[in-house]
C-alpha positions in Angstrom: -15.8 -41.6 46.0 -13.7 -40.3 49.0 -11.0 -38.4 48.2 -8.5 -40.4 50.4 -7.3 -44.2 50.0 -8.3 -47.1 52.5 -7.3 -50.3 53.0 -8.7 -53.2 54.6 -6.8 -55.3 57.3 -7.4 -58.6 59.5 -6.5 -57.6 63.3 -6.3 -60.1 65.1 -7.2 -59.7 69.0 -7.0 -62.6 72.0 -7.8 -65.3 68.4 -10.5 -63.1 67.0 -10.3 -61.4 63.9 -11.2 -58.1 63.3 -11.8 -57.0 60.0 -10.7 -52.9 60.0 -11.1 -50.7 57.0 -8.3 -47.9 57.7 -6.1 -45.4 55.4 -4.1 -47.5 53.0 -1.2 -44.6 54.1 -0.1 -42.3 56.4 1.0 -39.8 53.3 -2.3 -39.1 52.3 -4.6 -35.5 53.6 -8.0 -34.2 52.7 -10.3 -32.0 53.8 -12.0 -30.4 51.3 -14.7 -28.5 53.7 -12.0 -27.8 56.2 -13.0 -29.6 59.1 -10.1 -30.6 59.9 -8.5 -27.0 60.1 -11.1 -25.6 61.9 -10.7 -28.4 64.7 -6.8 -27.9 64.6 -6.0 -30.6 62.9 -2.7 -29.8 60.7 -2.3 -31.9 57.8 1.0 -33.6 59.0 -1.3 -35.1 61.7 -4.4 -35.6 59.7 -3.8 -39.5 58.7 -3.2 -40.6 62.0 -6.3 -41.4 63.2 -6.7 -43.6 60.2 -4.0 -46.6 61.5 -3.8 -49.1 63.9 -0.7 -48.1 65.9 1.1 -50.8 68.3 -0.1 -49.4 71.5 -4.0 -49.9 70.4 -3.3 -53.8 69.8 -2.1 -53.7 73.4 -5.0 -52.2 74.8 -7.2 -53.7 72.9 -5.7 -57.0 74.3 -5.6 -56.1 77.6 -10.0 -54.9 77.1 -10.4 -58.5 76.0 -10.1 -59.7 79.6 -10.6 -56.9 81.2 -13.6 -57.2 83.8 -16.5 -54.8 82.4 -19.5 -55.5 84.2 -21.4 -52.6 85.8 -18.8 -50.3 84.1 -19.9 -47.2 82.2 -16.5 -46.8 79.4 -15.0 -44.3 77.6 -12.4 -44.5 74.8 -10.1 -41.4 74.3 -8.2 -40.1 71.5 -10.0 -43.6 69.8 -9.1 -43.6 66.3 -10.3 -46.4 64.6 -11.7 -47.4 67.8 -10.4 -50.7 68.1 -10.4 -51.2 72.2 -13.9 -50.0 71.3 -14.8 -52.7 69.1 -13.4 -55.2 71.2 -15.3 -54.1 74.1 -18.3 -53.9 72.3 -18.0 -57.2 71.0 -18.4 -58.5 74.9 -21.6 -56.4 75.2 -19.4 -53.6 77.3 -21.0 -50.1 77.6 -18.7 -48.6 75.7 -18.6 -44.6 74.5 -16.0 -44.0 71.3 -14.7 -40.2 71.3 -12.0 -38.7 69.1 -11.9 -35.4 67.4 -10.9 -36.2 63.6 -14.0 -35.4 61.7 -13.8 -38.9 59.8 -13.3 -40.8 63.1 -16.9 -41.8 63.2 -17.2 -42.9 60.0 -14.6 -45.5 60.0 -16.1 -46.5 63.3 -19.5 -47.2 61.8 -17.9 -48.7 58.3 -16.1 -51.4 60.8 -19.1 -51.5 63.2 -21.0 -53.2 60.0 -18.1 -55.0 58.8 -17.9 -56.9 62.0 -21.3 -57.4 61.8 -21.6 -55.4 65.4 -24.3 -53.4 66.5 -24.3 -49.0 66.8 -22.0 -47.8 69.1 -22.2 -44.3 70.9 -19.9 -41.8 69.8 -19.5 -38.5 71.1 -16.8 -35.9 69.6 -14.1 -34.7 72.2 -12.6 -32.0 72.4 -10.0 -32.0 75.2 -9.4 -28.1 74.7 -13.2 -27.2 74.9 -16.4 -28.2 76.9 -18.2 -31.3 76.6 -21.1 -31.3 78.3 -22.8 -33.9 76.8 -20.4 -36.7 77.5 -20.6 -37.2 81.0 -19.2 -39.2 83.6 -17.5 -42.8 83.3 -16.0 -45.3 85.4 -13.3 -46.3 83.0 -11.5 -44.2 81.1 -9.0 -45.6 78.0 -6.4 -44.7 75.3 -3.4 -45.5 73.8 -0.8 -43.3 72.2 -2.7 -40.2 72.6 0.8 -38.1 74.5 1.9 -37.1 71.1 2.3 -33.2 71.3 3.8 -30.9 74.1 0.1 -29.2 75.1 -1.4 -32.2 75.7 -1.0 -33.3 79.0 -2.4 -30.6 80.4 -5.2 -30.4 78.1 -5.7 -34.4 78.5 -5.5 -34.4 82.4 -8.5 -31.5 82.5 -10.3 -33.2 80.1 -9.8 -36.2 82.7 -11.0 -34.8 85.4 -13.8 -33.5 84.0 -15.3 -36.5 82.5 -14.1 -39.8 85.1 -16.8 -40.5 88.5 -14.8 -40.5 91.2 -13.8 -43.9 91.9 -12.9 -44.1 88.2 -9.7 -45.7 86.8 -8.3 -44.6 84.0 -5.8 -46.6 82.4 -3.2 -45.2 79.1 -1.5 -47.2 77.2 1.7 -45.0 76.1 4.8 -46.4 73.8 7.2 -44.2 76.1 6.8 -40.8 74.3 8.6 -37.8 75.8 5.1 -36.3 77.2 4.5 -39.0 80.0 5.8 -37.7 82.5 4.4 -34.2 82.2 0.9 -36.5 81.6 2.0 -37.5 85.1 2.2 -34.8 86.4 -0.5 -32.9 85.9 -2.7 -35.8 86.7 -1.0 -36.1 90.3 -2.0 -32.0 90.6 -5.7 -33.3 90.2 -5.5 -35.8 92.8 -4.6 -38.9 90.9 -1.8 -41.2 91.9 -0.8 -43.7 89.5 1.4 -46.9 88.6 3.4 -47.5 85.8 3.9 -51.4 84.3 6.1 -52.3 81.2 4.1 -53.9 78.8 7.6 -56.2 77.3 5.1 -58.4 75.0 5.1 -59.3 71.6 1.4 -58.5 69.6 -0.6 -61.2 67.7 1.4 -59.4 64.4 4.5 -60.8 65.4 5.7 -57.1 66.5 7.5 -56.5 70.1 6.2 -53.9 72.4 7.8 -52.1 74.4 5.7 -49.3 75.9 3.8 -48.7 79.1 0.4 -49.3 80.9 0.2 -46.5 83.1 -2.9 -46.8 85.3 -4.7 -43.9 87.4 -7.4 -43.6 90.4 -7.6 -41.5 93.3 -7.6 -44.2 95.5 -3.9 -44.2 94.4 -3.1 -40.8 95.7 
């Protein structure tokens, strides 16, 4: 038996119902080999990965419609991967990267439970190399502006890893670090738009964050 608590939850996206095993709390921490602590992860932040937060119903939402085709995709800072899964679902090719050592796990656990195929995963670490990831022509996330060092760290990491007429689009619940995101992606050569979301998720709950999209082509 894990040494953590899960839960599992309908999510519902564009009418479809997802069913998502996720961490019953965001209270809980364990990491008995220390994976998580040799990663960085603190174990304030440890049980984040683990929920669906507002901002990934959004994106999610907005992947459901969201043209794919000839599109090579990659979801940042995933989580529980639910963009992922939704993308996957409409037979996008779709890469799932996070750093939390469990992240993959719950990704295949929800994989089966949707009865969905294998999904590519890669581990990323936005402070370090990645050289097997590659290049891709989309680039996602949502609420992934949560601590002071990461826009540089996320913009690199950008930069690194999107072709060059790549878009990158972040879906941010207006957290203090946006701007500075902004910033240090307009450094690299990006320009960008910024669009209120204002809508209410399939859970009844209003949302009141931003898309903020990114391409060169903007610059």
């Amino acid at each position: 038996m894990p040494d953590y608590r899960v839960k599992f939850e309908t999510v519902t996206v564009a009418g479809i119902d997802y069913l998502i095993r996720s961490l019953s709390d965001l209270q809980q921490f364990a990491d008995p080999d220390g994976q998580a602590e040799r990663t960085g992860i603190s174990s304030a932040s440890w049980s984040l990965f683990g929920h669906i937060w507002p901002s990934a119903r959004v994106l999610a939402l907005a992947m459901h419609s969201y043209d794919l085709v000839g599109k090579r995709i990659l979801e940042i800072g995933a989580g529980l991967g639910l963009a992922s899964l939704v993308i996957h679902r409409r037979a996008g090719d779709i890469t799932v990267s996070d750093w939390h050592p469990l992240s993959q796990a719950f990704l295949n656990e929800n994989l089966l439970l949707n009865k969905l195929g294998p999904l590519k995963y890669q581990t990323g670490n936005w402070a370090g190399d990645n050289p097997e990831l590659g290049r891709f022509d989309l680039i996602i996330g949502s609420d992934i502006l949560y601590e002071r060092q990461q826009p540089l760290q996320l913009a690199t990491f950008i930069a690194e890893h999107a072709a060059p007429d790549a878009q990158i689009i972040i879906v941010d619940p207006d957290r203090g670090n946006r701007m500075g995101f902004c910033r240090e992606m307009a450094a690299l050569g990006y320009g960008f738009t910024s669009e209120r979301a204002n809508r209410i998720n399939e859970n009844g709950d209003p949302y009141k964050g931003r898309f903020l999209t990114f391409n060169q082509a903007l610059a």
